[in-house]
C-alpha positions in Angstrom: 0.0 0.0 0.0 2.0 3.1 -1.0 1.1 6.3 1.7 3.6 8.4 0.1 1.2 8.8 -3.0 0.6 12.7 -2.8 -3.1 12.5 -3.1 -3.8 9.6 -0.8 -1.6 11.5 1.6 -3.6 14.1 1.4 -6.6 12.6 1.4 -5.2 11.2 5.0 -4.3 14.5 6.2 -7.9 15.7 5.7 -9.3 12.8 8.0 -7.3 13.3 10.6 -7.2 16.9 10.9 -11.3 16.9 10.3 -11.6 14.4 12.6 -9.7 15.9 14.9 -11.6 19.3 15.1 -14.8 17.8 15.0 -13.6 15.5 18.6 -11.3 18.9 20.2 -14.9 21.3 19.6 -17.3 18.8 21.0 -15.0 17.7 24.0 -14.2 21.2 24.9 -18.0 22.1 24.6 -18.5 19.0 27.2 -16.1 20.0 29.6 -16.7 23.4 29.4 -20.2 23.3 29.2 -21.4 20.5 31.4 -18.6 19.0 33.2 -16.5 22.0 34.2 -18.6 22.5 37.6 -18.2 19.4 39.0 -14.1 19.1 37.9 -13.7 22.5 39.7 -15.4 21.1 43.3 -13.6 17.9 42.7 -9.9 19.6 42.1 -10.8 21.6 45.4 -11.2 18.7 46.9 -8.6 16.9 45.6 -5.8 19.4 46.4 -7.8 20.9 49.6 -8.2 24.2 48.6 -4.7 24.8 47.7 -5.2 25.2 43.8 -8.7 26.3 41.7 -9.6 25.6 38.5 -10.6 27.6 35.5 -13.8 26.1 33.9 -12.2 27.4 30.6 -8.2 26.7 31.0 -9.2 23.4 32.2 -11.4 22.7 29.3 -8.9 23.8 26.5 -5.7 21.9 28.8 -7.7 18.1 28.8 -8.7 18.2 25.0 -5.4 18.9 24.0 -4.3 16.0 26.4 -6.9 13.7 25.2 -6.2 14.6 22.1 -2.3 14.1 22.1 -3.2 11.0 23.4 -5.4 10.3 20.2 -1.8 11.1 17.9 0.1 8.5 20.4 -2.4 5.9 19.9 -2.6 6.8 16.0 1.3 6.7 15.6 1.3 3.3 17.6 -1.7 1.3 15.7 -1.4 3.0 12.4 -5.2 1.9 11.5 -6.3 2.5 7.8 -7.5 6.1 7.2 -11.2 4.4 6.1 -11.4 3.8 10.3 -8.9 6.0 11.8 -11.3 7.6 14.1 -11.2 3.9 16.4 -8.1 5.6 17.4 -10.2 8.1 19.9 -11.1 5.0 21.6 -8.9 5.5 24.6 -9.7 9.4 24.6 -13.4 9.3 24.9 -13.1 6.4 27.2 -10.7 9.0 29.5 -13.5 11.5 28.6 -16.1 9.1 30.1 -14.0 8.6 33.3 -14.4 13.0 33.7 -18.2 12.2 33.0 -18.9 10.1 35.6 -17.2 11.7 38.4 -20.2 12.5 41.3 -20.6 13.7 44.5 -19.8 10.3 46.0 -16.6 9.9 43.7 -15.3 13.5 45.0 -16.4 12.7 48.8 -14.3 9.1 48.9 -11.8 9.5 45.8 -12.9 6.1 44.7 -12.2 5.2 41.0 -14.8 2.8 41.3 -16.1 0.0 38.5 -13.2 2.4 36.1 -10.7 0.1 37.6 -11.9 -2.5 35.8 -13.3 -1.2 33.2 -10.0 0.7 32.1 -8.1 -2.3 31.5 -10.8 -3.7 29.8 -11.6 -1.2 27.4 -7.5 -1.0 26.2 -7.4 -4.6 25.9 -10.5 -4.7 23.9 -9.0 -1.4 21.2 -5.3 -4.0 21.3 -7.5 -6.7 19.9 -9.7 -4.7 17.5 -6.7 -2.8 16.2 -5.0 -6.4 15.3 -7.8 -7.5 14.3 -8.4 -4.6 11.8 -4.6 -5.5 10.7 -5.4 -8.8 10.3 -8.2 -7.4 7.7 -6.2 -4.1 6.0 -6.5 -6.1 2.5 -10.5 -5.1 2.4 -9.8 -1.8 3.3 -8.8 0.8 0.8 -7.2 3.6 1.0 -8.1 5.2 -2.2 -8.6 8.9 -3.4 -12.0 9.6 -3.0 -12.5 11.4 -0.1 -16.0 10.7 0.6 -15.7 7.2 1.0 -12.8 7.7 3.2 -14.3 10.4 5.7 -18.2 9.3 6.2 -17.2 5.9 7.7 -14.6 7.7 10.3 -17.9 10.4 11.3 -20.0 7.8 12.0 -17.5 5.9 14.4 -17.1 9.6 15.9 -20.3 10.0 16.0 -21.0 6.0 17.9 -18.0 7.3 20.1 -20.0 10.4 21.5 -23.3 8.3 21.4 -21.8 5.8 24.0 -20.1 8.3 26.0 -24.0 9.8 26.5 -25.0 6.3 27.9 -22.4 6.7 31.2 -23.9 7.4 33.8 -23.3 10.8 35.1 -24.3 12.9 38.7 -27.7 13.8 39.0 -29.0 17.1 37.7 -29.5 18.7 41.2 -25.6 18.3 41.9 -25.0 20.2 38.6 -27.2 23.1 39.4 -25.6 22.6 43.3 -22.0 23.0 41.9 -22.8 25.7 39.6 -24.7 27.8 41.8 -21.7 28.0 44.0 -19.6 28.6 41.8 -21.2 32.0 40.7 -22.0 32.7 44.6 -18.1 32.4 45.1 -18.2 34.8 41.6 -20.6 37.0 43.2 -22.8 36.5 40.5 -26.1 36.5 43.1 -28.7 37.3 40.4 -27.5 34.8 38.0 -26.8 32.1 40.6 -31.0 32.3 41.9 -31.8 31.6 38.0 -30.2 28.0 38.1 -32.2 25.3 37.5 -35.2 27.7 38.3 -38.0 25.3 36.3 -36.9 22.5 38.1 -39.0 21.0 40.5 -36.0 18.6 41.7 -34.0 20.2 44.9 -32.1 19.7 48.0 -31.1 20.9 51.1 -27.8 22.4 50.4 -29.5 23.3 46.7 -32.0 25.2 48.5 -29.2 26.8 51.0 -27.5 28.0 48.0 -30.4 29.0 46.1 -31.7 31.1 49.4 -28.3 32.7 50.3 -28.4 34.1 46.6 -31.4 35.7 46.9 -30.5 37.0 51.0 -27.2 39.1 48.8 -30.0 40.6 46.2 -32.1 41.2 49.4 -35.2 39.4 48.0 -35.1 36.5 50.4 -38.3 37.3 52.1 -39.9 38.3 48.6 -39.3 35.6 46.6 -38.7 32.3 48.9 -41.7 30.2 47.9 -40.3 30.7 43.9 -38.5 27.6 44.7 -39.2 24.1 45.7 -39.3 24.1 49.5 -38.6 20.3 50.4 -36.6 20.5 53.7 -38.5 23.3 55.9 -36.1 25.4 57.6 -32.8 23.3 56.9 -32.9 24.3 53.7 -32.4 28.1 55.3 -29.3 27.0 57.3 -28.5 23.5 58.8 -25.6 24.6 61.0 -24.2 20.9 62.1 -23.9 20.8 57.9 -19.9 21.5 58.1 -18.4 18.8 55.7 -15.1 20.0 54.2 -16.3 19.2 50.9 -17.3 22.3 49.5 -16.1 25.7 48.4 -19.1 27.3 50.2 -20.8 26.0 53.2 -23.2 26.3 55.9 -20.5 28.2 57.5 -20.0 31.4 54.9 -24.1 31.4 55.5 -23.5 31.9 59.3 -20.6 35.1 58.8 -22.9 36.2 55.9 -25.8 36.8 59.1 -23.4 38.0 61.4 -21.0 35.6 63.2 -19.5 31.6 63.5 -21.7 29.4 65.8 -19.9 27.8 68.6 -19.3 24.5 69.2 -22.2 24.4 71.5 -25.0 25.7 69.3 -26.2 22.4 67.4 -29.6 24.0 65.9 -30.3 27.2 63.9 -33.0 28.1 66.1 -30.3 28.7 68.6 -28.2 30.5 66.4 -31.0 33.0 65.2 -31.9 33.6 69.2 -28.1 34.4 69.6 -27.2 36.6 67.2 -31.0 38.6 67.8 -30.7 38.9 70.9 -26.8 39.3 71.6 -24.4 37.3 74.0 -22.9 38.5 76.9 -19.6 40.4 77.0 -18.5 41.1 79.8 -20.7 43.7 81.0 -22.8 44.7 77.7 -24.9 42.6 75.7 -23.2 42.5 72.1 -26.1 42.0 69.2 -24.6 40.6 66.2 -27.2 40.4 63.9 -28.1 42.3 60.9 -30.8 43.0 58.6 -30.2 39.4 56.5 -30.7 37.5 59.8 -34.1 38.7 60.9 -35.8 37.6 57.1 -33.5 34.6 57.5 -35.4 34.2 61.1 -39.0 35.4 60.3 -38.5 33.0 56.9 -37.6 29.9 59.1 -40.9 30.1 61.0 -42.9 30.5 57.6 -40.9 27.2 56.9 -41.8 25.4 59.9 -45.3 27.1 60.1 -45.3 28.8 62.8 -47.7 31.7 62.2 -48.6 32.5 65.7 -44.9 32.7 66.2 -44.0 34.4 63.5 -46.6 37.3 63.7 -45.8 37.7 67.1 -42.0 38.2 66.3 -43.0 40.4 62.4 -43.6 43.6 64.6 -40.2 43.8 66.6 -38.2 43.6 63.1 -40.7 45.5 61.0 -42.4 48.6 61.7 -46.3 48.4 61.4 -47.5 51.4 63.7 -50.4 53.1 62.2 -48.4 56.4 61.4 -46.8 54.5 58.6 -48.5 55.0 55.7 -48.8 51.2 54.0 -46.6 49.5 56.0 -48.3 46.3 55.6 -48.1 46.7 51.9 -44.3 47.6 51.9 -43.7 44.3 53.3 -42.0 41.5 51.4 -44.2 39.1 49.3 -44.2 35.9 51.4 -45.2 38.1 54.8 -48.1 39.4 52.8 -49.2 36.5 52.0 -48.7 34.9 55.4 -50.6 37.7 56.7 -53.8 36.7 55.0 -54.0 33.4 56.4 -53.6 34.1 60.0 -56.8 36.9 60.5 -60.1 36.1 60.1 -60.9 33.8 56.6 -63.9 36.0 55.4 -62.2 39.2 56.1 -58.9 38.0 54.3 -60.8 37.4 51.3 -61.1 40.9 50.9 -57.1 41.4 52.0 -58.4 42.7 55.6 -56.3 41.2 57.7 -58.2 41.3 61.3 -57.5 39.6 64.5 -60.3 39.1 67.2 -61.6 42.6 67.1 -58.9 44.4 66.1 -58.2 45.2 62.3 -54.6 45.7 61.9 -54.6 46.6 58.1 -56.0 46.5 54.5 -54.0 45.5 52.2 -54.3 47.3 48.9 -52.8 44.9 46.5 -55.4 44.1 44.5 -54.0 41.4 42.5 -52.5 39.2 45.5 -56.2 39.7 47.0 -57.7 38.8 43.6 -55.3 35.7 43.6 -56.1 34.6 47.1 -59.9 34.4 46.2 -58.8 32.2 43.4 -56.7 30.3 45.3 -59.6 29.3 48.3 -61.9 28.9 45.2 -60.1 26.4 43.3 -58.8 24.3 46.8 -62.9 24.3 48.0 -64.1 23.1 44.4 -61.7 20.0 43.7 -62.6 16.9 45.6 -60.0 14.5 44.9 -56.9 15.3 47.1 -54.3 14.2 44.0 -55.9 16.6 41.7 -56.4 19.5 44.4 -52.8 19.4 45.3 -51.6 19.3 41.6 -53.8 21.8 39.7 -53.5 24.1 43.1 -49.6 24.0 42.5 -49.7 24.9 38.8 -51.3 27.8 39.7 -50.4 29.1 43.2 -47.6 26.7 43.8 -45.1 30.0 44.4 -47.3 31.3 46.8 -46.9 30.5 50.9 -50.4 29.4 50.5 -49.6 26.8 48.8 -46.6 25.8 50.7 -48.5 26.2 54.4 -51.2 23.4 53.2 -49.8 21.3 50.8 -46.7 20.7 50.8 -46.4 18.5 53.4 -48.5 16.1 51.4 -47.4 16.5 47.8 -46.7 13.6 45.7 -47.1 12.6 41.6 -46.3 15.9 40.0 -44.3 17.8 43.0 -42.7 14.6 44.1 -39.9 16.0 45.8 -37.2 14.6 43.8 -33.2 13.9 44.4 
């Protein structure tokens, strides 16, 4: 077979070099795209913080170390050009190894079934490369480019099919890793927009999620936006202090004001401390600011606590009567919260009144208007399954919502991890 025939060499150059683009573009896409997250928790874990890693330095640095390994393997097995692309074999399968790293792969640095699988796969591209050897004769290695290149993009193309079938981490650890990543960016506004049609979550999703909107100061406003599966650990879980991550539980804690102890094992006892202030020698030192009372008054929504809450909403928020519209200037989720603890007629009206007292009327029409709606709809459907499901398509943002259903969701709102 003479390769020194100027056309034919040719020919071969055009393979490989097309070949190659087409493999460097769609495996820096992947690694840039959907993989960079998780390889820049796991090389903070890796190297303990020492060393971070740039989503796109490290996506340009492996594909041109996969493919130099593609021109080793090449040079070695020397396949046909009608099949050269079998040589990206032992890349995609590195590629697939970078796929499948998870949460449970960073957390024990276990290489898992790849140790098997590894030696496997290399022994299997040996056999299949002699074997192809064994066969050159009925391959040819003519001119025409067309016959030459097709066969080589659909083994590219089978190469990136199986690499979809590995299994990879869940979506919620994507949107986990990412959304820290543009919290440690400070990159609040875009960081509350992950994975924002998603009705899959977490707690330390959630944390994330609600820490981003406490920086844009909308915690209080637009809380029940997002899935609420974990009550008020999805606020702050304080005993939540694994080494793991670039941000934790414990950035949440100097974000509202101060470290917890060693002795304070709940975030109920952490709110009380920093609201009410710890003893110094003779002063009492308050460390609190204004993130930790929303962070506070929101845990109680979480945990529905209404009588609590609206007997702690006045000392953080100023409702006296020579205010105009303080009720109304309150953030979304209070308003709301507000029309389910007066009296039900009244409420329907957005008159919030307690025994005999009326404490305000709320003038926003359309929350009113959506309330009504709301009580309509959850009196007229009978069947529990449907009443929770159509109710959250339509109000399932809305504390409402959250305060009588979610406790018994299932089917659509399945909380999901």
């Amino acid at each position: 077979m003479n390769y020194n025939h100027p056309k034919r060499q040719k020919t071969a150059g055009l393979i490989r070099y097309s070949c190659g683009i087409l493999f460097m573009l769609f495996s820096f896409s992947y690694l840039f795209f959907l993989q960079g997250d998780v390889l820049a928790e796991a090389q903070f874990v890796f190297s303990k913080g020492v060393t971070t890693y740039n989503l796109f330095v490290g996506a340009i640095t492996i594909t041109l170390i996969l493919q130099v390994v593609q021109w080793v393997v090449a040079m070695l097995s020397r396949l046909p050009s009608v099949c050269h692309a079998l040589s990206y074999i032992p890349s995609v399968m590195l590629l697939a190894f970078l796929a499948n790293i998870d949460e449970e792969t960073i957390a024990e640095f276990s290489f898992g079934a790849w140790v098997w699988i590894t030696p496997v796969v290399l022994v299997a591209y040996v056999l299949l490369a002699i074997a192809v050897h064994s066969l050159k004769e009925n391959f040819t290695d003519d001119d025409d480019l067309k016959s030459q290149i097709y066969p080589n993009f659909i083994i590219l193309f089978l190469l990136i099919l199986v690499l979809g079938f590995v299994p990879q981490s869940s979506d919620v650890y994507h949107y986990e890793v990412k959304v820290e990543r543009l919290i440690l960016d400070g990159d609040y506004e875009e960081a509350s927009r992950v994975g924002e049609r998603s009705l899959a979550s977490s707690a330390r999703l959630t944390q994330l999620r609600m820490y981003a909107l406490s920086q844009q100061g909308l915690l209080a406003e637009r809380i029940f936006e997002y899935p609420q599966y974990d009550g008020a650990r999805g606020l702050l879980d304080v005993s939540d202090t694994l080494p793991i991550y670039r941000f934790s539980s414990q950035n949440i804690c100097r974000h509202l004001g101060a470290l917890p102890g060693k002795s304070v094992k709940s975030s109920d006892r952490f709110y009380h401390l920093l609201l009410n202030g710890v003893q110094k020698e003779d002063t009492v030192v308050v460390l609190a600011n204004e993130h930790t009372v929303d962070y506070y008054l929101c845990s109680l929504l979480l945990e529905k606590k209404l009588k609590e809450w609206q007997r702690e909403l006045p000392r953080y928020y100023n409702l006296s009567d020579s205010i105009p519209n303080a009720y109304d200037a309150l953030p979304k989720s209070y308003r709301e919260a507000l029309l389910l603890i007066g009296q039900p007629e009244e409420a329907l009206n957005g008159k919030i009144v307690m025994g005999a007292d009326t404490l305000a009327q709320l003038k926003d029409a359309e929350m009113i208007a959506q309330f009504r709606d709301y009580q309509a709809m959850k009196a007229e459907l009978k069947d529990p399954s449907e009443r929770i499901n159509r109710t959250h398509r339509e109000f399932g943002k809305t504390y409402w919502w959250y305060y009588d259903f979610s406790h018994l969701a299932t089917g659509e709102i399945e909380k999901k991890l």
